[in-house]
C-alpha positions as YAML, in Angstrom:
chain: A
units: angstrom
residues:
- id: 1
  name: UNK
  ca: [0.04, -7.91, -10.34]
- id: 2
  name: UNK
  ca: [1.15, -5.18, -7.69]
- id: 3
  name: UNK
  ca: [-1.12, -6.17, -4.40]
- id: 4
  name: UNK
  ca: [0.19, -3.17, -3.03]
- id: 5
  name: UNK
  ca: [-2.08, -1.31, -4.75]
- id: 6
  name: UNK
  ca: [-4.90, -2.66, -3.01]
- id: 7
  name: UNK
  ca: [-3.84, -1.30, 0.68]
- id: 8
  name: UNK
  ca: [-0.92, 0.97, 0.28]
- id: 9
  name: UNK
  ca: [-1.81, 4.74, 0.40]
- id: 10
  name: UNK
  ca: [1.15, 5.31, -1.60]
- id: 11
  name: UNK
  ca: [0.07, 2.91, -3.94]
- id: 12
  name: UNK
  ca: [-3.56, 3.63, -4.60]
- id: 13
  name: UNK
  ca: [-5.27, 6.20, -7.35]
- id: 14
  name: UNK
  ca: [-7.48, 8.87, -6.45]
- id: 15
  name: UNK
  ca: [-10.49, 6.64, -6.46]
- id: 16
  name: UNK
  ca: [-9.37, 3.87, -4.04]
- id: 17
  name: UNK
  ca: [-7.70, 6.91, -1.81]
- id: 18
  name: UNK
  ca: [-11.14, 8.63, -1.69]
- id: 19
  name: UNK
  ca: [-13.35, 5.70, -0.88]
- id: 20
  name: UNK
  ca: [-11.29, 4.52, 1.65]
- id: 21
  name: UNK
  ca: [-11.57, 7.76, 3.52]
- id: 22
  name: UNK
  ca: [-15.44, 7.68, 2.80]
- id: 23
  name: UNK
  ca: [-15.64, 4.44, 4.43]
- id: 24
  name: UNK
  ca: [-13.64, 5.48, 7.33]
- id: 25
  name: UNK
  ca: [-15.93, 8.56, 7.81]
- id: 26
  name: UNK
  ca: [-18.98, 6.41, 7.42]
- id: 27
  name: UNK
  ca: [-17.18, 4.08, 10.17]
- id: 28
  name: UNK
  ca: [-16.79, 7.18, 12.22]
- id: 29
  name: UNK
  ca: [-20.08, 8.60, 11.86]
- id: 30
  name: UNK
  ca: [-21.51, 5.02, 12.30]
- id: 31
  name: UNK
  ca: [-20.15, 5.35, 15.54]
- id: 32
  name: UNK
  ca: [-21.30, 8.51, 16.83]
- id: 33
  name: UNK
  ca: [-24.76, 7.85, 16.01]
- id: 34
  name: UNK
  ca: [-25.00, 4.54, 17.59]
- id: 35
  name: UNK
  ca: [-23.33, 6.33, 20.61]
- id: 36
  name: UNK
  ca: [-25.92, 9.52, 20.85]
- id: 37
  name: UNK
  ca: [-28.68, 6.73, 20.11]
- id: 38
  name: UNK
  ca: [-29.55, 8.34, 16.60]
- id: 39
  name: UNK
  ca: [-30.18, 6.45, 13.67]
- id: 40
  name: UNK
  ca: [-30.76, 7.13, 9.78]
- id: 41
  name: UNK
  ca: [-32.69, 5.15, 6.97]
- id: 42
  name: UNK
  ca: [-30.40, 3.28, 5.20]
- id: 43
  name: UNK
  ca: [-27.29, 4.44, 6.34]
- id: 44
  name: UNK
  ca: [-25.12, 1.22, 5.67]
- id: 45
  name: UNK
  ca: [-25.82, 1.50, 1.96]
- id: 46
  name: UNK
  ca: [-22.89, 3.86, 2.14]
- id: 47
  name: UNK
  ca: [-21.28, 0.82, 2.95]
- id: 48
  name: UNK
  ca: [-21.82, -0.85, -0.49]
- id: 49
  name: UNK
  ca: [-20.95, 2.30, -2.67]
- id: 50
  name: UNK
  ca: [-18.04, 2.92, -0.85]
- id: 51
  name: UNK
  ca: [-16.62, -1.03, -1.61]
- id: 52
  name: UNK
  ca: [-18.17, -0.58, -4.97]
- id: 53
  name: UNK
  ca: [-16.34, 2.78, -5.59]
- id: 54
  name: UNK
  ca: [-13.10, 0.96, -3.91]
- id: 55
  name: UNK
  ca: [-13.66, -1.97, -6.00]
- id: 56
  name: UNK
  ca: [-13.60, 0.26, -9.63]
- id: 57
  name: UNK
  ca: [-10.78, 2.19, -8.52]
- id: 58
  name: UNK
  ca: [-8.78, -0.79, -7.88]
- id: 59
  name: UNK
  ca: [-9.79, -2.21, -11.44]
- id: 60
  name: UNK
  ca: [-8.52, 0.93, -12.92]
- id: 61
  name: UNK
  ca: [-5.20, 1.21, -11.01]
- id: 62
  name: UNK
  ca: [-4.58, -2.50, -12.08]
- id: 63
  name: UNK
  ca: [-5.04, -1.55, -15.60]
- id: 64
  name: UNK
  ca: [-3.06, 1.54, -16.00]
- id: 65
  name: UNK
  ca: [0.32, 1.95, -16.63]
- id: 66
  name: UNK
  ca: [2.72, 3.45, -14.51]
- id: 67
  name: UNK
  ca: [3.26, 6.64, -16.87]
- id: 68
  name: UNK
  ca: [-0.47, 7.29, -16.66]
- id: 69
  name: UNK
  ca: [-0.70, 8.24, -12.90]
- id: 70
  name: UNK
  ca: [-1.10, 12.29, -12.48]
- id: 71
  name: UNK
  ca: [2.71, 12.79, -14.50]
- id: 72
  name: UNK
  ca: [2.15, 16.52, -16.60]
- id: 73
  name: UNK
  ca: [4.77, 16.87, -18.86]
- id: 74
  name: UNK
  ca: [5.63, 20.95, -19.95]
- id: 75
  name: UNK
  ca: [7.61, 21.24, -23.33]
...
């Protein structure tokens, strides 16, 4: 088991790349709001999907094999 693929960019599939951006945007925009004083209904949820969607995409890159990540073959 390759723990790299839990935190290296290089590492990751499309899934774990895309919610970890999510959750840094969420972070981000976390920030600004509590900064302007602005806040929305249940804004951390986002929190939860974006583990959840982490999570999956994590499962998956464990699972796959390393000639199954984005290779297109032309004959």
């Amino acid at each position: 088991m390759k723990f790299t693929k839990i935190y290296d960019p290089r590492e990751m599939n499309s899934y774990q790349f895309v919610a970890a951006t999510g959750l840094v945007m969420t972070l981000v925009a976390n920030i600004i709001m509590l900064l302007i004083g602005k806040s929305m209904h249940n804004f951390e949820a986002l929190y939860l999907c974006w583990v959840v969607f982490f999570g999956l995409g994590t499962i998956a890159n464990f699972n796959s094999n390393p000639d199954d990540h984005d290779h297109h073959h032309h004959h």
